[in-house]
DSSP file (Angstrom, degrees, kcal/mol; ACC not computed):
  #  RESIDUE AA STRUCTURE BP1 BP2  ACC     N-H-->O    O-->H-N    N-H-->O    O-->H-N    TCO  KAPPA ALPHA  PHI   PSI    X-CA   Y-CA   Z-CA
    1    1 A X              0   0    0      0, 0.0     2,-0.6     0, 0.0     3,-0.1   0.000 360.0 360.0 360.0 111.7    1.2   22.0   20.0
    2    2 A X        -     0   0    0      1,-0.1     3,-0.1     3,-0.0     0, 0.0  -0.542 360.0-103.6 -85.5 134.8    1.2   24.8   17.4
    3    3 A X        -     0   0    0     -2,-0.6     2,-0.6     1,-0.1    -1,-0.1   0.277  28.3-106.1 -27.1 166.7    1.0   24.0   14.0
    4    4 A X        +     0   0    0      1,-0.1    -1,-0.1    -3,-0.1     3,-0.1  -0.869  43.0 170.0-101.6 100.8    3.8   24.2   11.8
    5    5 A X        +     0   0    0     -2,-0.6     2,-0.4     1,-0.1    -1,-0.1   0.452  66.9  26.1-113.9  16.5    2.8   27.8    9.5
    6    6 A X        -     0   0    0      2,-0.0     2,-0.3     0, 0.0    -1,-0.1  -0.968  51.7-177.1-162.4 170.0    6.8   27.8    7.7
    7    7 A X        -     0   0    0     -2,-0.4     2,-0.6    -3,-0.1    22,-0.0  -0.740  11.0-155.2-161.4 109.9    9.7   26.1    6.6
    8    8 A X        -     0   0    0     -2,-0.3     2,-0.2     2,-0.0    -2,-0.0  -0.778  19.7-178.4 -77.7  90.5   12.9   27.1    5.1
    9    9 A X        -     0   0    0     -2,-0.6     2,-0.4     4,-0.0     3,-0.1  -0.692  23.7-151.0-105.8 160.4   15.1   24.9    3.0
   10   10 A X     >  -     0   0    0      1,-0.2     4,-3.5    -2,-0.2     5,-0.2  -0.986  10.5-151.6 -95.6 135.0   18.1   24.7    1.2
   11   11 A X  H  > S+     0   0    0     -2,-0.4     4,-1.9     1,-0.2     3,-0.3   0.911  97.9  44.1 -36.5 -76.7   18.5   22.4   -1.8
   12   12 A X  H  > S+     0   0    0      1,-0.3     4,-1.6     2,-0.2    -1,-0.2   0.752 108.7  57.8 -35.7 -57.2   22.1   21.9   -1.3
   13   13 A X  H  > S+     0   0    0      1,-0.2     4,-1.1     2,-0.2    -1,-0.3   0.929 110.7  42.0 -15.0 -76.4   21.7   21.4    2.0
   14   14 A X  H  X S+     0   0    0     -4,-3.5     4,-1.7    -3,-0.3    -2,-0.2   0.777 101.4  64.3 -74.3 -14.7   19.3   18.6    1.4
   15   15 A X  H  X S+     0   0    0     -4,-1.9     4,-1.4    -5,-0.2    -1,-0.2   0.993 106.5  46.1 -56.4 -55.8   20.9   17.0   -1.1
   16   16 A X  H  X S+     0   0    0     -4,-1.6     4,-1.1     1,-0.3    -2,-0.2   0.466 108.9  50.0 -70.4  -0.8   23.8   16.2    1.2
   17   17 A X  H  < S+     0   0    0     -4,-1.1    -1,-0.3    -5,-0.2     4,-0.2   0.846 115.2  46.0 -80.7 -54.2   22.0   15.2    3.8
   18   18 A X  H  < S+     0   0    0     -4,-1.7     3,-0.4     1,-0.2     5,-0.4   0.712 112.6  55.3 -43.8 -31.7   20.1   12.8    1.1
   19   19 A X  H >< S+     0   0    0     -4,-1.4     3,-1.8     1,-0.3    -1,-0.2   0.987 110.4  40.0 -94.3 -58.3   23.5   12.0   -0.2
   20   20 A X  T 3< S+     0   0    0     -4,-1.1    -1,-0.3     1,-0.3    -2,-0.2  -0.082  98.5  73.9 -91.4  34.6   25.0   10.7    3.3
   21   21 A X  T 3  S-     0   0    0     -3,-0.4    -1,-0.3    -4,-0.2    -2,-0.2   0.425  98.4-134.6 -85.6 -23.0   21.8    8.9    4.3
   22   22 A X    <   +     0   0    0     -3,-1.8     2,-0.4    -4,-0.3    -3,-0.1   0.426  68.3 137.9  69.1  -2.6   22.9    5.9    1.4
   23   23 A X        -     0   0    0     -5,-0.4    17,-0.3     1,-0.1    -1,-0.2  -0.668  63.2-154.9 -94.4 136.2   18.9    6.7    0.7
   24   24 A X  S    S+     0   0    0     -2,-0.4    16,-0.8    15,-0.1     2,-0.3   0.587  85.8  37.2 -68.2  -1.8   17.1    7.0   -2.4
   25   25 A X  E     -A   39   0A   0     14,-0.2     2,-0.3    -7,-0.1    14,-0.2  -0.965  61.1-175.9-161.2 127.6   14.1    9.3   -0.7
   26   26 A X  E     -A   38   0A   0     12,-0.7    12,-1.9    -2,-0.3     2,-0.5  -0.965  15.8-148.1-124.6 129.0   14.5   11.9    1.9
   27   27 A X  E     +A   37   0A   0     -2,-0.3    10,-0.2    10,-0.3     3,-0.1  -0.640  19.6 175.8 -94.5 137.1   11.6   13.4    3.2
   28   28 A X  E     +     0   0A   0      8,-2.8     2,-0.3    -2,-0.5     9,-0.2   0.847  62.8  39.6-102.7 -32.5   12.1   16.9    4.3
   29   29 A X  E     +A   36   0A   0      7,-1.2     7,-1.2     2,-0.1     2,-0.5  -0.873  48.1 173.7-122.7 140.5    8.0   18.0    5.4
   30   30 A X        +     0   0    0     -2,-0.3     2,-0.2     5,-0.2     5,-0.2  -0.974  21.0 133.9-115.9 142.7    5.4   16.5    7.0
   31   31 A X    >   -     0   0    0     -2,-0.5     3,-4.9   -28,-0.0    77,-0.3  -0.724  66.7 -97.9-169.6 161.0    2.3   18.1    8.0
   32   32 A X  T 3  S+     0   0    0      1,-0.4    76,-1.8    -2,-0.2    75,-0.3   0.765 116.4  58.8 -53.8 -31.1   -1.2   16.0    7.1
   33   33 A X  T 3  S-     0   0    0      1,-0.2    -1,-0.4    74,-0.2     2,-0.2   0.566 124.3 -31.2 -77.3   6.4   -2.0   17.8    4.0
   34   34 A X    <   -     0   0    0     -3,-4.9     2,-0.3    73,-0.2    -1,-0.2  -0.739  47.7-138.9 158.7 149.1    0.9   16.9    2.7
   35   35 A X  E     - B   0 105A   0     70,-1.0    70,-3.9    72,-0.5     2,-0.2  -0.833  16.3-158.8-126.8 167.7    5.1   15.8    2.7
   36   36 A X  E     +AB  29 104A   0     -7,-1.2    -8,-2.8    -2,-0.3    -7,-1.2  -0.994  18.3 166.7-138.7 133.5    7.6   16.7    0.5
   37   37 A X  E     -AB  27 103A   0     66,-1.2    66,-2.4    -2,-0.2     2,-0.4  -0.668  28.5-101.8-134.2-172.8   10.9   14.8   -0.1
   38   38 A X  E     -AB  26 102A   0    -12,-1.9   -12,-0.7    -2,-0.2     2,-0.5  -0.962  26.3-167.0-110.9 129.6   14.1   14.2   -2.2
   39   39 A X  E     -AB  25 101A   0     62,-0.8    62,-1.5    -2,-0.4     2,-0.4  -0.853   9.1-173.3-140.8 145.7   14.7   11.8   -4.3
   40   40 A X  E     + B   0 100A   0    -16,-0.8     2,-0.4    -2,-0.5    60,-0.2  -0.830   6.2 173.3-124.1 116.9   17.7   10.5   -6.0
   41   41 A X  E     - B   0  99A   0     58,-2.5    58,-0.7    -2,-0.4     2,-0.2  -0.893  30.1-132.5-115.3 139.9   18.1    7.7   -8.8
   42   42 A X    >   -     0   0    0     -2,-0.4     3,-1.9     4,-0.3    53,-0.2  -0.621  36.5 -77.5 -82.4 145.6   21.7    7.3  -10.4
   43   43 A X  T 3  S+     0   0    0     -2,-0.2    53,-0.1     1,-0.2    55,-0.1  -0.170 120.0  11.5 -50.6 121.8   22.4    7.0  -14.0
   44   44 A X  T 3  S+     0   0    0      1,-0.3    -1,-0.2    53,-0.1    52,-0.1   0.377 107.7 134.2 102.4 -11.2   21.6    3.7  -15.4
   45   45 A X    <   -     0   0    0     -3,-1.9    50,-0.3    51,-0.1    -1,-0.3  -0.165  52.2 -97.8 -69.5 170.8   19.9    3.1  -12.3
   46   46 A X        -     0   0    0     47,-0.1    -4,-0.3    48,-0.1     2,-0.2  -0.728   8.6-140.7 -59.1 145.5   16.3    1.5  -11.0
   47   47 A X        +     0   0    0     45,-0.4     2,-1.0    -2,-0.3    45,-0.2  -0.787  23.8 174.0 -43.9  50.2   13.3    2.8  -10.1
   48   48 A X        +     0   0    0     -2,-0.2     2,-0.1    43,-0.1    43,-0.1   0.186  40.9 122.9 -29.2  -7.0   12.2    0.5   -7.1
   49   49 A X        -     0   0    0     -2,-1.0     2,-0.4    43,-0.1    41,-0.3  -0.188  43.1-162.7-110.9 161.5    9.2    2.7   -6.4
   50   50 A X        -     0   0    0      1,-0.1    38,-0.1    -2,-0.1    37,-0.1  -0.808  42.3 -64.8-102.8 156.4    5.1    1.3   -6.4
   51   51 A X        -     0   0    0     -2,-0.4     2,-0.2    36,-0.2    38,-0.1  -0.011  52.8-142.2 -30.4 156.3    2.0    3.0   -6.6
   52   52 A X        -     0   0    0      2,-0.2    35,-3.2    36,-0.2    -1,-0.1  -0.661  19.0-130.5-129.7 163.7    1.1    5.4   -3.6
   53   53 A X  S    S+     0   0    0     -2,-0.2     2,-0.3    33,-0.2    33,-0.1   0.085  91.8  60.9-119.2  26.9   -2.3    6.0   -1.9
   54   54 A X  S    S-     0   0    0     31,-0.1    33,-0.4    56,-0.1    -2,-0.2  -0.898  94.2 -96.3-132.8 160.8   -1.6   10.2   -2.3
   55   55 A X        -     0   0    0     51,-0.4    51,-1.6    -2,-0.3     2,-0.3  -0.283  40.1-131.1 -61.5 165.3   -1.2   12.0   -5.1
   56   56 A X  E     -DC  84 105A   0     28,-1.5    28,-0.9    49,-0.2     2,-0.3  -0.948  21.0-177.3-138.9 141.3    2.1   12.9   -6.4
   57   57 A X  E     -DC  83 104A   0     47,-1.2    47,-0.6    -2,-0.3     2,-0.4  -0.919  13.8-178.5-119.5 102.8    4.0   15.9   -7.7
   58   58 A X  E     -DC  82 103A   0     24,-3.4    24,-1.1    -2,-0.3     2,-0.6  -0.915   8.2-170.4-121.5 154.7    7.2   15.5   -8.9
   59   59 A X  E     -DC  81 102A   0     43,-1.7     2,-1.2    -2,-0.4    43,-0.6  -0.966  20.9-140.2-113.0 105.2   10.1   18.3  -10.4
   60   60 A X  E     + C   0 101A   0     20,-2.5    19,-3.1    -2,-0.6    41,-0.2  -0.564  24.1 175.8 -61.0 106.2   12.8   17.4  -11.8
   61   61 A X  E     +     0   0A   0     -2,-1.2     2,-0.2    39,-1.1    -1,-0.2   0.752  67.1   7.5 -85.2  -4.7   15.7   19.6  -10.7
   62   62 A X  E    S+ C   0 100A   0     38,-0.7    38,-0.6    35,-0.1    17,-0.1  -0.823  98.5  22.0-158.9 159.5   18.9   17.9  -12.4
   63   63 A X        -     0   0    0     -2,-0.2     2,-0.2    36,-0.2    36,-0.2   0.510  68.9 -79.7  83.9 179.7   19.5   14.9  -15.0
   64   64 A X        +     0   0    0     33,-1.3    32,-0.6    34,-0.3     2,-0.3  -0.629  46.5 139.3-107.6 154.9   17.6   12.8  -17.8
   65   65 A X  B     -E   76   0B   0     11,-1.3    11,-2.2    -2,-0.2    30,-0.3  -0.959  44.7-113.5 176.6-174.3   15.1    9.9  -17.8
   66   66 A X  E     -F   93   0C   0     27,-2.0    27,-1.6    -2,-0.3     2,-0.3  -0.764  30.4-148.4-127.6 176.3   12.2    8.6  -19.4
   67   67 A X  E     -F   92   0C   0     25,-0.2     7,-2.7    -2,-0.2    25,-0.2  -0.927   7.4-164.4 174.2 101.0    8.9    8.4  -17.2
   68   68 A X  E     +FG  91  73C   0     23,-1.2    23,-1.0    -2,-0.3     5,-0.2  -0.417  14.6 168.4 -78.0 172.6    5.9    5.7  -17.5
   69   69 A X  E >   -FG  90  72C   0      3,-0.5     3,-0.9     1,-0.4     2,-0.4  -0.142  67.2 -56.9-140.6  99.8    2.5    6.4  -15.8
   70   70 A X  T 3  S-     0   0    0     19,-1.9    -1,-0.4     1,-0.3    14,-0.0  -0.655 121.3 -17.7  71.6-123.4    0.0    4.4  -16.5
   71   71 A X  T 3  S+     0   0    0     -2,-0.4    -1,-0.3    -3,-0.1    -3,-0.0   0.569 119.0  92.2 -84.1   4.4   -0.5    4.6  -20.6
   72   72 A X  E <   +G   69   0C   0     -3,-0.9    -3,-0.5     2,-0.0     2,-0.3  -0.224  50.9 175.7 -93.6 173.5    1.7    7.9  -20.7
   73   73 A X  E     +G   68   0C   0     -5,-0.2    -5,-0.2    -4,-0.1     2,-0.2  -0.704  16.3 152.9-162.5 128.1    5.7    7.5  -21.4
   74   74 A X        -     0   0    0     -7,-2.7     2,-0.1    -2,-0.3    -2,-0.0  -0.807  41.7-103.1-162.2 143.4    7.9   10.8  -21.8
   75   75 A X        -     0   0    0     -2,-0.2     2,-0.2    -9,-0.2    -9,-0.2  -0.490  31.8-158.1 -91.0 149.8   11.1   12.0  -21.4
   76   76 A X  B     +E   65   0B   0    -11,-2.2   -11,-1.3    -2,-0.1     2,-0.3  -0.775  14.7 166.6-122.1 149.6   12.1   14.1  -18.7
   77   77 A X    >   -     0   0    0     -2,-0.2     3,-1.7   -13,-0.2   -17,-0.2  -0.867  56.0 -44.1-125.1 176.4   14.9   16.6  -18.0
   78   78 A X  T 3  S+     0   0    0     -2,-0.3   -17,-0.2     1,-0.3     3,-0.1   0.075 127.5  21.2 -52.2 126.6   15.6   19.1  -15.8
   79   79 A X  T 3  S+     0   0    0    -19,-3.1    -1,-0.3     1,-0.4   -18,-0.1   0.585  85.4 141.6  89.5   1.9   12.4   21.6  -14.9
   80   80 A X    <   -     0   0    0     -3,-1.7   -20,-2.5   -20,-0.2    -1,-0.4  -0.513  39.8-155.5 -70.0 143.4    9.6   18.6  -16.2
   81   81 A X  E     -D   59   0A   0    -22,-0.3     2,-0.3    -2,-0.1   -22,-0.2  -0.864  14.7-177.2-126.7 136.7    6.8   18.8  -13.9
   82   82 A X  E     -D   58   0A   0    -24,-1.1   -24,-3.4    -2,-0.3     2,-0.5  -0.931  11.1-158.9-147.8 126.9    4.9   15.4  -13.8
   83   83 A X  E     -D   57   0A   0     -2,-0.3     2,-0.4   -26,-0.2   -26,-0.2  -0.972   6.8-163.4-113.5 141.1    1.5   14.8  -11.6
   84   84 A X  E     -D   56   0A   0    -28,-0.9   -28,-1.5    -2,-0.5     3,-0.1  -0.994  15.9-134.4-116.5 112.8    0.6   11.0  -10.7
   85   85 A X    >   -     0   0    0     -2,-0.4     3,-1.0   -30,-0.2   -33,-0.1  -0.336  43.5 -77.3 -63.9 160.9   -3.0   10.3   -9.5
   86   86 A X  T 3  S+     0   0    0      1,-0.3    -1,-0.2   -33,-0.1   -33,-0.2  -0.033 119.3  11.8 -53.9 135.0   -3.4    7.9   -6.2
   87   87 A X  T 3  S+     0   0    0    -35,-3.2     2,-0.3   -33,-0.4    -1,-0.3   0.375  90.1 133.5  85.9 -17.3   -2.9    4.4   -7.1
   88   88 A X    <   -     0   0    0     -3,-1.0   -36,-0.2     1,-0.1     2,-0.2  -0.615  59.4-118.3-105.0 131.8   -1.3    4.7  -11.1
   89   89 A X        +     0   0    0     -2,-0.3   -19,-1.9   -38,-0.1     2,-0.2  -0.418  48.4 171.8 -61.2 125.3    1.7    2.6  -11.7
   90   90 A X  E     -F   69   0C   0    -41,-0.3     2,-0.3   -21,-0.2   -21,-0.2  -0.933  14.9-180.0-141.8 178.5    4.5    4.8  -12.5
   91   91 A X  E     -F   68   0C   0    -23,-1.0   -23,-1.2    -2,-0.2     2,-0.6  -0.980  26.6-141.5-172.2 173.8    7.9    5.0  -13.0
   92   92 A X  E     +F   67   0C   0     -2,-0.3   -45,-0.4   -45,-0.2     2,-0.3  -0.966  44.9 134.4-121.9 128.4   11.4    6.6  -13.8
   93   93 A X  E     +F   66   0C   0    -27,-1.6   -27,-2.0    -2,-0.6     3,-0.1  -0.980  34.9  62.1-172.3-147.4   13.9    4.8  -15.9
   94   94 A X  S    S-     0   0    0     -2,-0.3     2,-0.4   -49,-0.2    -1,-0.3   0.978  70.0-169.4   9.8  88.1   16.4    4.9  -18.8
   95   95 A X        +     0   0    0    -50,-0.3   -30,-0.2   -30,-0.3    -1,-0.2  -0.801  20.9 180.0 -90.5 145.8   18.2    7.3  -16.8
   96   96 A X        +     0   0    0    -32,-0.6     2,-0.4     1,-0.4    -1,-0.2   0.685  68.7  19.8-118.0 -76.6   20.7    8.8  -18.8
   97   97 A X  S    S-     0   0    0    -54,-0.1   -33,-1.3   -55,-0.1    -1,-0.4  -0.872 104.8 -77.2-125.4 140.5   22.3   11.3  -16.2
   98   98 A X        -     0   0    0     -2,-0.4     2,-0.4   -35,-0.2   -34,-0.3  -0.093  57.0-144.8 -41.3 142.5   22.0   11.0  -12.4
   99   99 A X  E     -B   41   0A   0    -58,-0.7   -58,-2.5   -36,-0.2     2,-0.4  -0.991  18.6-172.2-168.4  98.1   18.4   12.4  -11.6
  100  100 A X  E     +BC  40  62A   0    -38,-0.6   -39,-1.1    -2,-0.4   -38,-0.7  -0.928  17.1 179.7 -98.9 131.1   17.4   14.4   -8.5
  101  101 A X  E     -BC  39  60A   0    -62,-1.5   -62,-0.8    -2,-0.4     2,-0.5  -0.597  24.0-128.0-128.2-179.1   13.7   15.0   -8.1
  102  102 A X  E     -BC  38  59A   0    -43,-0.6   -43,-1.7   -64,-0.2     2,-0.3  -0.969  25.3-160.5-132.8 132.1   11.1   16.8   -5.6
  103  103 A X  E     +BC  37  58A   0    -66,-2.4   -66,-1.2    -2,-0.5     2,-0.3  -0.950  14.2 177.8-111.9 146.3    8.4   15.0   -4.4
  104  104 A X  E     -BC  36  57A   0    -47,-0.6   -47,-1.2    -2,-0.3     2,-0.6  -0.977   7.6-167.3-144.2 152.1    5.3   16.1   -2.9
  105  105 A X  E     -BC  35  56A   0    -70,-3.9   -70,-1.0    -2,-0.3   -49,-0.2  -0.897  15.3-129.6-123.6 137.5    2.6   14.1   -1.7
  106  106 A X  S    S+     0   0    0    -51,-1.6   -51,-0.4    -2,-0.6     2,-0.2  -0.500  88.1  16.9-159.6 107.8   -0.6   15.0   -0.8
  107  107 A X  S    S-     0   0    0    -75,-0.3   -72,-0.5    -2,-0.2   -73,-0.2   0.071 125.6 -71.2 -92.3-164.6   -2.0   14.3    1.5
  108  108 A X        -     0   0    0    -76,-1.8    -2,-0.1   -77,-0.3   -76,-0.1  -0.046  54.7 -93.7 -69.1-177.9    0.9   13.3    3.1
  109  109 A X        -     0   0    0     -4,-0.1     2,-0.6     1,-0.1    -1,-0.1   0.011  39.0-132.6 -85.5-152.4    2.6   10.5    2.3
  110  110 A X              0   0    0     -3,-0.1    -1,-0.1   -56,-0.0   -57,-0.1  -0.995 360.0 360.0-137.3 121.7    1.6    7.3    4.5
  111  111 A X              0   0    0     -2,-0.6    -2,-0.1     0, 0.0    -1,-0.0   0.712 360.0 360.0 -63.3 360.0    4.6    5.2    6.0
């Protein structure tokens, strides 16, 4: 099997795939060092999500919220960059306006 050495996405694209899945998280990459997904919380919504056993990178690309991890708290809007070490309780909430994010985990993420 050869390796995977590119991948082309479009956002839009994946939003609406994300959209008509009814799922908060779509993952678009795998490969061992690392996956990358979307994920989508509505305004007013929950955060459901737990500590992870990868590191985390996440982008906001659209909407408002406020953002625990571990002792930190700050609010995020569109273009906030946030990394979460393995293991740290985190979370997104007071969302203010529906809130699409990029994830990437690495390594990848572990089912």
């Amino acid at each position: 099997m050869t390796p995977m050495r590119t991948g082309f996405y479009d956002l839009s694209s994946l939003l609406k795939i994300q959209s008509a899945s009814g799922k908060r998280y779509l993952e678009f990459l795998r490969i061992p060092p690392m996956s990358a997904g979307i994920y989508v919380l509505p305004a007013g919504g929950a955060d459901p999500q737990k500590p992870h056993s990868q590191d985390e990178l996440y982008y906001v690309i659209k909407g408002k919220a406020r953002f625990k991890a571990g002792d930190e708290d700050r609010e995020l809007s569109s273009s906030s960059l946030i990394f979460v070490a393995t293991n740290l309780e985190h979370r997104f909430y007071d969302i203010s306006e529906d809130l699409e994010v990029l994830v990437f985990f690495a390594p990848a993420e572990s089912d």
